[in-house]
Backbone as CSV, one residue per row, in Angstrom:
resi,resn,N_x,N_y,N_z,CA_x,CA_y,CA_z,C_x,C_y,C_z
1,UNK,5.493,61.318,61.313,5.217,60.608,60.077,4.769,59.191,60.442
2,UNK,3.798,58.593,59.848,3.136,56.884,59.822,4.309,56.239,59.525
3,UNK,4.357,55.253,60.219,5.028,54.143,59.470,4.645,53.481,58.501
4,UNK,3.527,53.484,58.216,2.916,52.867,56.865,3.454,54.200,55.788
5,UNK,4.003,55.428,55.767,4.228,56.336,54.709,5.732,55.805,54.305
6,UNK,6.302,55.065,55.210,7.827,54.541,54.976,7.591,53.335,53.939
7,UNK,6.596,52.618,54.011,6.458,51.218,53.275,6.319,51.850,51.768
8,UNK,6.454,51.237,51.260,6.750,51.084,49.269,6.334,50.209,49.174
9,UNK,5.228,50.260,47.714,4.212,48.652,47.134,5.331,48.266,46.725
10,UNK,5.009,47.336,46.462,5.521,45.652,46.198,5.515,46.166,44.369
11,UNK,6.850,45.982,43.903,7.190,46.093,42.511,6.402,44.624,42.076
12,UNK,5.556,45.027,40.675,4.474,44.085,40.002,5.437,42.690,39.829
13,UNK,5.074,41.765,40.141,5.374,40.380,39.930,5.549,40.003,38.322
14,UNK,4.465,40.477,37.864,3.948,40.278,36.172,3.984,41.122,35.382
15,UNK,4.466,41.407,34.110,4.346,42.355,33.238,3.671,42.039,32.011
16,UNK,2.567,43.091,31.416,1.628,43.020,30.591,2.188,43.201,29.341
17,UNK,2.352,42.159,28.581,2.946,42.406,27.142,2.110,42.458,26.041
18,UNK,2.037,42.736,25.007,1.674,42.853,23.462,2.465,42.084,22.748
19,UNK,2.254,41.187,22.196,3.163,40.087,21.176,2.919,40.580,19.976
20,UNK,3.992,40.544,18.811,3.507,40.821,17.551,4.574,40.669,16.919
21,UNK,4.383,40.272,15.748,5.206,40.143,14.139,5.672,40.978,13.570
22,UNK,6.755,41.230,13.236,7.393,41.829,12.375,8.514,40.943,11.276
23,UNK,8.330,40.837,10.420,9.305,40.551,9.589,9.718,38.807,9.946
24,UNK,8.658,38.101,10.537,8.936,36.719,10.866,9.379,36.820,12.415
25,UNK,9.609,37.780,13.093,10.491,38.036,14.517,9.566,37.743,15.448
26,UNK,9.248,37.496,16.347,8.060,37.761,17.641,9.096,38.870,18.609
27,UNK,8.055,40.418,18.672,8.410,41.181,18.972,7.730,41.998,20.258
28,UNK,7.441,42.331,21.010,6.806,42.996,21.980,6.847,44.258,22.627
29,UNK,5.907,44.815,23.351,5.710,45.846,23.577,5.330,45.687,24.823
30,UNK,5.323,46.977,26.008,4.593,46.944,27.038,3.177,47.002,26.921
31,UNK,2.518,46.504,27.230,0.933,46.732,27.404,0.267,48.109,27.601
32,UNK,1.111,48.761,28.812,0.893,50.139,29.149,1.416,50.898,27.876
33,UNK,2.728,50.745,27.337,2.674,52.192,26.096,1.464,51.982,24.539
34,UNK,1.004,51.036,24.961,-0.037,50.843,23.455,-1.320,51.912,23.985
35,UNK,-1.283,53.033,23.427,-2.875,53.281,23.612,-4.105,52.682,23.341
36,UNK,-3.447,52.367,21.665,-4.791,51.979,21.120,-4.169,51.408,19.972
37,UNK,-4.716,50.023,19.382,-5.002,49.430,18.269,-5.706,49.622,17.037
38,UNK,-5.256,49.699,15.992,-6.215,50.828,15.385,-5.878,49.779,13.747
39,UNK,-7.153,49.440,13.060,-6.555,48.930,11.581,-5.905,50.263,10.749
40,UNK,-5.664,49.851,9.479,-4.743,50.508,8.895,-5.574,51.591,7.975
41,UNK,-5.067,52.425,7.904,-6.519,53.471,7.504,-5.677,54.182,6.037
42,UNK,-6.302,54.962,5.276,-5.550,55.284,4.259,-4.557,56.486,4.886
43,UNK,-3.257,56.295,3.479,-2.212,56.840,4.607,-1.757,57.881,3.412
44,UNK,-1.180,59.280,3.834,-0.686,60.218,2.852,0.576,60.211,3.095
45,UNK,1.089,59.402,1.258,2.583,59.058,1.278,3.228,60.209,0.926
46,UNK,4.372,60.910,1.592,5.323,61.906,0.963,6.302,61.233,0.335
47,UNK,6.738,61.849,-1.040,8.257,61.487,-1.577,9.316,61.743,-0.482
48,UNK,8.915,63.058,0.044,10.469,63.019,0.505,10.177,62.180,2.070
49,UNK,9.904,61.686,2.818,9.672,60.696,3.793,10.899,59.706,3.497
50,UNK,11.720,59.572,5.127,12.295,58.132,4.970,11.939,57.088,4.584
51,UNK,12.437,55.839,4.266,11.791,54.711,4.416,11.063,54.341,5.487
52,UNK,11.752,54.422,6.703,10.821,53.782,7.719,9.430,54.407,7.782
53,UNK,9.321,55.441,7.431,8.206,56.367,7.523,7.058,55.791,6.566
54,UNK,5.895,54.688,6.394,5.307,54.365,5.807,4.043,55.602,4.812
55,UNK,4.043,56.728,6.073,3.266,57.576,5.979,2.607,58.412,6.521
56,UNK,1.489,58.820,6.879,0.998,59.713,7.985,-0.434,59.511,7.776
57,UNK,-1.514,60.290,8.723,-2.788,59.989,8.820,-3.420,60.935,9.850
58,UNK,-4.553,61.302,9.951,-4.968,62.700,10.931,-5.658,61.286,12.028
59,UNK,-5.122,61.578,12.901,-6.286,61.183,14.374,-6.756,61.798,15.564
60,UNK,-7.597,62.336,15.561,-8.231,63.253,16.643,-7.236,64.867,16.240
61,UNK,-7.529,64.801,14.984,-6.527,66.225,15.060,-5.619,66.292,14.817
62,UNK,-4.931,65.145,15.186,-2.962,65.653,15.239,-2.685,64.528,13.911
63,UNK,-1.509,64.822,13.297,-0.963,64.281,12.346,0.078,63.037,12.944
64,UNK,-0.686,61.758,12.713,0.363,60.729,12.818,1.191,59.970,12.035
65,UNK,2.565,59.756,12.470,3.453,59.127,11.334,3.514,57.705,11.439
66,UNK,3.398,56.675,10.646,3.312,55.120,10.906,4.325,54.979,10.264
67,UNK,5.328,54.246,11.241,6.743,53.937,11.583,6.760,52.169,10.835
68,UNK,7.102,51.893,9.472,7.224,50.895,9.402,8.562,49.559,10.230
69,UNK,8.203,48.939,11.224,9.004,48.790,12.270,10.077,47.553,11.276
70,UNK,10.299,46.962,10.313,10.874,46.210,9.399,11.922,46.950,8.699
71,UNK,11.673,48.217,8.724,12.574,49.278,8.295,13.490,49.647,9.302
72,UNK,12.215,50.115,9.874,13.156,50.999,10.887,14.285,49.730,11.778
73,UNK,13.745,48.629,12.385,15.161,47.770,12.846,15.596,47.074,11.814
74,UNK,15.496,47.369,10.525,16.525,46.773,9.304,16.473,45.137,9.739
75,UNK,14.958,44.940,9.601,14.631,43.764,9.618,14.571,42.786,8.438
76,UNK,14.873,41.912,7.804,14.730,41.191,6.305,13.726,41.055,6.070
77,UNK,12.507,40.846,5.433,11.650,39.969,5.422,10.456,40.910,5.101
78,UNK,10.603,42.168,5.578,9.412,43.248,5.589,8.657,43.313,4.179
79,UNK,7.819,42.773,3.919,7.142,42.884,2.665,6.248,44.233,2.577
80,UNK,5.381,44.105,1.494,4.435,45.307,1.485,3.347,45.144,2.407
81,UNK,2.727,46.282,2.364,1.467,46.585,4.001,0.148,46.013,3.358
82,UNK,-0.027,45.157,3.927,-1.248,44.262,3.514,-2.649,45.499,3.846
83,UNK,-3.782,45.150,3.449,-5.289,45.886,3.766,-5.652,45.536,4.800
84,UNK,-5.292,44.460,5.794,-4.997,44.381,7.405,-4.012,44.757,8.102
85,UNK,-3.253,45.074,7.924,-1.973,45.260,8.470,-2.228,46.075,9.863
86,UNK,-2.086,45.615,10.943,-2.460,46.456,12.800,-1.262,47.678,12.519
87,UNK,-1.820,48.410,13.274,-1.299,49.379,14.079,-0.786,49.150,15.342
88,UNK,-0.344,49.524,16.145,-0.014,49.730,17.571,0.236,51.222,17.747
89,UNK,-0.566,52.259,18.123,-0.664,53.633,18.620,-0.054,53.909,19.526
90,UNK,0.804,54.481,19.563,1.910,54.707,21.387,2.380,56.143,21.307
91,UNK,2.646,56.397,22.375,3.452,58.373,22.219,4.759,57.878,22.571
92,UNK,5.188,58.819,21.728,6.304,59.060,21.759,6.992,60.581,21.674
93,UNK,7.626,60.705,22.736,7.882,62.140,23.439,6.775,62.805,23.007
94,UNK,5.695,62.190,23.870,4.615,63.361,23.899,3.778,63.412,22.857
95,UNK,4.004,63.344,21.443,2.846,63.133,20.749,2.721,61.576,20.153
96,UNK,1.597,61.259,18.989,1.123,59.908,18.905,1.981,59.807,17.597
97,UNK,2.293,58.378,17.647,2.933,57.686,16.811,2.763,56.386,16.574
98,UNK,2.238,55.437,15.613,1.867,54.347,14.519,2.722,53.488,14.567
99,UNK,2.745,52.223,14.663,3.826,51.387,14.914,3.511,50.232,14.099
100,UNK,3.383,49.666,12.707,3.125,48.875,12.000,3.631,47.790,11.909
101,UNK,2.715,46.961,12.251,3.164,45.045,12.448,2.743,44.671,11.533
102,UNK,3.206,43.441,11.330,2.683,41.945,10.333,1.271,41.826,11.326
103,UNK,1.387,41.024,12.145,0.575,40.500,13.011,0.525,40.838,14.342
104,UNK,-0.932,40.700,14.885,-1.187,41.084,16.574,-1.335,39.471,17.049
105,UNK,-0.320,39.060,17.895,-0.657,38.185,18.425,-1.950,37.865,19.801
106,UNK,-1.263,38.973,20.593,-2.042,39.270,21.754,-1.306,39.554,22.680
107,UNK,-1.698,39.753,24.260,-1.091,40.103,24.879,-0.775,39.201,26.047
108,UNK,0.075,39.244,26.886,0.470,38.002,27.732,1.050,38.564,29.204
109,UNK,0.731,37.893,30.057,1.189,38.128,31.388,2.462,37.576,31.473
110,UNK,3.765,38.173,31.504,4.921,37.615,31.904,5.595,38.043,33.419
111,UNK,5.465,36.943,34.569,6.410,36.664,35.339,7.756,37.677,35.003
112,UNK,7.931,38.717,35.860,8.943,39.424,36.055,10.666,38.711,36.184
113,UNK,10.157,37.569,36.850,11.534,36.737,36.699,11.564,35.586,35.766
114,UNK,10.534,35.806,34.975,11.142,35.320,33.922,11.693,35.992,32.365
115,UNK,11.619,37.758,32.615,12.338,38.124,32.026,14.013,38.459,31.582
116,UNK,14.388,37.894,30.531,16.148,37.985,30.551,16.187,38.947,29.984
117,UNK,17.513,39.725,30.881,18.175,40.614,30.498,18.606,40.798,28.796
118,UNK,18.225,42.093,28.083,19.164,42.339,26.942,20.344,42.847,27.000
119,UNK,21.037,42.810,26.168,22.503,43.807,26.289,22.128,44.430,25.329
120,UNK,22.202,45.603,25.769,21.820,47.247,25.341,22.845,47.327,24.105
121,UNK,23.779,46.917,23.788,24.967,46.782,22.893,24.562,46.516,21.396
122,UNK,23.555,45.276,21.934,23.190,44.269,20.250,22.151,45.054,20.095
123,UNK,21.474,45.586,20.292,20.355,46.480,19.663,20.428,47.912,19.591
124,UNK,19.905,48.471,18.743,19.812,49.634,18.199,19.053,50.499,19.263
125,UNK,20.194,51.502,19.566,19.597,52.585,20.564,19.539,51.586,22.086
126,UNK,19.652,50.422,22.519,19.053,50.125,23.382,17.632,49.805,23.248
127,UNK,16.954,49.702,22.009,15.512,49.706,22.647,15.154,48.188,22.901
128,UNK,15.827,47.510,23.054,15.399,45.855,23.068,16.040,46.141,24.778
129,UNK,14.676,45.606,25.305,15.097,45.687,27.225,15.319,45.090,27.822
130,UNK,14.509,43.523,27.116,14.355,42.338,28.066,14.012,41.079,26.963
131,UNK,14.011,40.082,27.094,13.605,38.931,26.089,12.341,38.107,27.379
132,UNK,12.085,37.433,26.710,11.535,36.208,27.451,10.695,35.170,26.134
133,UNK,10.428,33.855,27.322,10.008,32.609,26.098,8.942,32.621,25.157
134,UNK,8.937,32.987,23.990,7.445,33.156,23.087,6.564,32.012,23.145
135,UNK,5.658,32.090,24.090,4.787,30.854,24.169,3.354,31.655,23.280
136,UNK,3.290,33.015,23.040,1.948,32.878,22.018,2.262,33.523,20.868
137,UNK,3.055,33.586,20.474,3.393,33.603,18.989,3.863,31.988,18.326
138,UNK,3.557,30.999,19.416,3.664,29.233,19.299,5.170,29.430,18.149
139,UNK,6.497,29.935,18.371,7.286,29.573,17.284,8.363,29.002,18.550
140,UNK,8.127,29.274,19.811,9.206,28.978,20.152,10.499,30.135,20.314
141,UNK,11.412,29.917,21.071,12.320,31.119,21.102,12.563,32.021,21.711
142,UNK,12.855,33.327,21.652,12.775,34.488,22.802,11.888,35.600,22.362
143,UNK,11.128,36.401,22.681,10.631,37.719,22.083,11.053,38.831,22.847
144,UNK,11.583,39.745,21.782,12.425,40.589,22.692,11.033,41.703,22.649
145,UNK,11.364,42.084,24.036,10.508,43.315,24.510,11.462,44.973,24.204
146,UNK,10.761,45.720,23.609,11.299,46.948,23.015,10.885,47.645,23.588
147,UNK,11.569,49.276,23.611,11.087,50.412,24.425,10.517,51.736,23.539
148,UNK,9.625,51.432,23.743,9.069,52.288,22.529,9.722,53.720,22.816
149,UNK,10.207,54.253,23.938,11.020,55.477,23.712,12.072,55.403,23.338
150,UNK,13.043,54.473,23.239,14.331,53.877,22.592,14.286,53.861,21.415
151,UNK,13.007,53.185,20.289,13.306,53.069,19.060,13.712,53.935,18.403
152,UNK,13.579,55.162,18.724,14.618,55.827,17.476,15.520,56.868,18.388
153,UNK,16.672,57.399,17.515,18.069,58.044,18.050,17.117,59.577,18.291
154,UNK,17.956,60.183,18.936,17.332,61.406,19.276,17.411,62.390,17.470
155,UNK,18.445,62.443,16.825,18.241,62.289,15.772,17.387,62.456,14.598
156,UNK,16.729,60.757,14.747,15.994,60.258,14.054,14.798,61.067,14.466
157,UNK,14.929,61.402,15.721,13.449,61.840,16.354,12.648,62.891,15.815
158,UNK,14.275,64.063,15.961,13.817,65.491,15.284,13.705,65.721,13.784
159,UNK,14.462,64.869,13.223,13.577,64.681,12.023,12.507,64.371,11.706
160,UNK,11.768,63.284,12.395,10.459,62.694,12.392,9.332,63.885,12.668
161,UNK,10.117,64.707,14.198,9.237,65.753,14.086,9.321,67.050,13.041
162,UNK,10.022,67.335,12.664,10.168,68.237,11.604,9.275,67.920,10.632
163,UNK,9.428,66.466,10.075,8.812,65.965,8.874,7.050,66.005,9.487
164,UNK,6.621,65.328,10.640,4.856,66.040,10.846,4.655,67.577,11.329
165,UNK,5.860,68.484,11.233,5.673,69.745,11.268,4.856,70.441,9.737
166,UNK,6.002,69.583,8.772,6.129,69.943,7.461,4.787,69.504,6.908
167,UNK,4.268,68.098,7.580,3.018,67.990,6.988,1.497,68.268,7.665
168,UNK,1.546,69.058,8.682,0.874,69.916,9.592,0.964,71.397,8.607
169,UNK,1.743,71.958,7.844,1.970,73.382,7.126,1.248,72.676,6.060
170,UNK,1.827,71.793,5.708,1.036,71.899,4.004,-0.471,71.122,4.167
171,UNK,-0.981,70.695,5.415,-2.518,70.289,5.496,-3.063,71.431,5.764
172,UNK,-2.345,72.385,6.428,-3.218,73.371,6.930,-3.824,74.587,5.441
173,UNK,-2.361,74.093,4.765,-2.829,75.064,3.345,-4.414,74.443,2.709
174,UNK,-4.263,73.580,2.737,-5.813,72.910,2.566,-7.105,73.081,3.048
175,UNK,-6.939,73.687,4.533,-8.353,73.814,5.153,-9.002,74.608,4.730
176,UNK,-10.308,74.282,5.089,-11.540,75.487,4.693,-12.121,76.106,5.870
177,UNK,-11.886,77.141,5.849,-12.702,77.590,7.096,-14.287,77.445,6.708
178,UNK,-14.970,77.405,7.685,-16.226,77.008,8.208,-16.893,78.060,9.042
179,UNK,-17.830,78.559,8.262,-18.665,80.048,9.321,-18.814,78.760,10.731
180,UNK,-19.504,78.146,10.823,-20.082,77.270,11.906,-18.972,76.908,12.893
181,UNK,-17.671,76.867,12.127,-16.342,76.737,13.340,-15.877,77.467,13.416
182,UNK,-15.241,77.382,14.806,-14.664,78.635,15.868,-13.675,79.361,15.183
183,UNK,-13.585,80.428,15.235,-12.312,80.884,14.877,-11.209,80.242,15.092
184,UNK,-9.912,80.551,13.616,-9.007,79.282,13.977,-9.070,77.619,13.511
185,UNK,-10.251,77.322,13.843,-9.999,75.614,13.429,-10.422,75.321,12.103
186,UNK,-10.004,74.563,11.720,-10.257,74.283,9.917,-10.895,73.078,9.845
187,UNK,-11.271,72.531,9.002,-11.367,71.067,9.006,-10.580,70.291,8.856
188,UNK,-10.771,69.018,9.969,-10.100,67.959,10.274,-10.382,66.710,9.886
């Protein structure tokens, strides 16, 4: 065996964050779990949907649920969803899921040592991982960095999936088949 196959890279110095608003908070994300940024598109509200559940929306096919994040961490302040209101697109166990902010600040290179430890205790599920100093959300303070696989209880999860099961059955009652499409696919 090489001795160079024994060496291990050098753990990243810097971590790529996403800054953003919720409910007055400066809140963050890893850089890597955001797929994609996406404005707010029209959304099909169910009655029976939790609160946090703002709604759902087809993207590339699959049925996504937009997670109003003011709800879901029983944040104060969460008003109604403005006609801008960002997205943040991330998977979660495997399929896509909507993550609705106030505001996109941007994203920021943070120094690995200058992230502080959270205690897994004060936050829900654990998903708050790390804090560090909000220098571009300019308020000052800490922004806690969240784990987007943490935010909800396992729980919460299988309900969530049940509920885009439920609305995967009743879209599909809707489709039209199409001589021109393949057997099987409906419109999307």
């Amino acid at each position: 065996m090489s001795p160079l196959a024994t060496l291990s890279a050098p753990a990243p110095l810097v971590s790529r964050c996403v800054i953003f608003s919720v409910a007055g908070r400066p809140l963050a994300l890893p850089m890597d779990a955001v797929r994609r940024f996406l404005p707010l598109p029209k959304l099909d509200r169910l009655p029976t949907a939790p609160p946090p559940v703002e709604g759902v929306f087809r993207y590339h096919g699959e049925i996504v649920p937009v997670l109003r994040l003011s709800a879901l961490l029983d944040l104060d302040g969460g008003g109604e969803t403005g006609l801008y209101a960002p997205l943040m697109l991330v998977t979660w166990h495997g399929r896509p899921l909507a993550l609705l902010a106030d505001r996109i600040h941007g994203d920021v290179a943070v120094p690995v040592d200058a992230m502080l430890p959270a205690e897994a205790a004060l936050s829900f599920n654990g998903c708050a991982i790390a804090g560090f100093a909000d220098s571009a959300a300019g308020r000052g303070g800490t922004v806690a960095l969240l784990d987007p696989d943490r935010l909800l209880s396992e729980a919460e999860g299988r309900l969530l999936d049940a509920f885009r099961d439920a609305e995967e059955r009743r879209l599909s009652r809707w489709s039209v088949d199409d001589p021109a499409d393949p057997p099987g696919e409906g419109v999307s």
